[in-house]
C-alpha angles and dihedrals in degrees: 000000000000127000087253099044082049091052088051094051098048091047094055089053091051091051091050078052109261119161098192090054089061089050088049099047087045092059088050099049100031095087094053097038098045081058110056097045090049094055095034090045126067107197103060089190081080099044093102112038088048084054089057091057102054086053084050103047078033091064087039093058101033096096097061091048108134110228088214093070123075103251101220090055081051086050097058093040097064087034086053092041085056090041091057094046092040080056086039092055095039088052093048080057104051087047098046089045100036095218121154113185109223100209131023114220118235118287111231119189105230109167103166101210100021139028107215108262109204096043103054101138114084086206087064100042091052084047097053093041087062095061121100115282086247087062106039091055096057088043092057085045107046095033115029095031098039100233125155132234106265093043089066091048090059094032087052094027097236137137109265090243092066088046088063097035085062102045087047090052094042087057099047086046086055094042088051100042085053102088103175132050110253090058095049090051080056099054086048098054090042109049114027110129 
């Protein structure tokens, strides 16, 4: 059965009402979902609770899914829409408090079942957590969650040309911001496409 036959099947049993079929969709999508919010969300203190929300906007949503989408694309488009209006919220905060933190604690990578792969080097990830939030975005996706293309054109609803100005620009931001030559080797190895 393929991934996306599985994901048909499971939402058609969420949608008759099965619980089991929402623990079960939830085991096959958290990995992917758990990534994307920690690198495209700074306070990982949120990260959770922000990861709740999308499951819970994604069950709410689940009934009007069109089976002629990918689910997974669908996935990170509602996991991306929360992430926006998590980052909204946070901004009309900062404005309405006027608060500015002077200092941002060190970042540690702490993933329970699975350390990320394809970013093992601190020096990249720091790298990579520097870049525009624009970029960034298309980098995790592109890079950490496998989509093509034309998947995050249709995930950020852009034209796919933006979707590959701003990968080229994330990776000559990361060429240039490694300055030595181990970590440009890195950001070589990495992220060729």
């Amino acid at each position: 059965m393929s991934v996306d036959n599985e994901f048909i099947k499971l939402i058609n049993l969420i949608g008759a009402g099965n619980r089991e079929a929402c623990g079960e969709l939830y085991e096959k999508t958290i990995q992917d979902v758990f990534k994307t919010v920690h690198f495209l969300v700074e306070e990982k203190t949120d990260v959770d609770d922000l990861v709740q929300d999308i499951y819970i906007q994604v069950f709410k949503s689940i009934k009007k899914f069109d089976f002629e989408r990918k689910f997974n694309p669908w996935l990170m488009g509602i996991t991306l829409k929360q992430i926006k209006a998590y980052r909204r919220k946070k901004w009309m905060i900062f404005r309405t408090v006027k608060k500015v933190e002077e200092f941002k604690e060190e970042k540690e990578l702490d993933f329970s079942t699975e350390v990320i792969e394809k970013i093992t080097n601190k020096q990249l990830v720091k790298l990579v957590d520097e870049l525009p939030y624009k970029l960034k975005q298309v980098v995790i996706l592109r890079y950490l969650n496998d989509y093509t293309q034309d998947e995050i054109s249709a995930i950020l609803k852009v034209p796919i040309g933006t979707v590959k100005s701003r990968i080229n620009a994330a990776l000559t931001k990361l060429r240039t911001k490694g300055k030595n030559k181990k970590i440009l080797e890195e950001v070589r190895k990495v992220y060729e496409y």
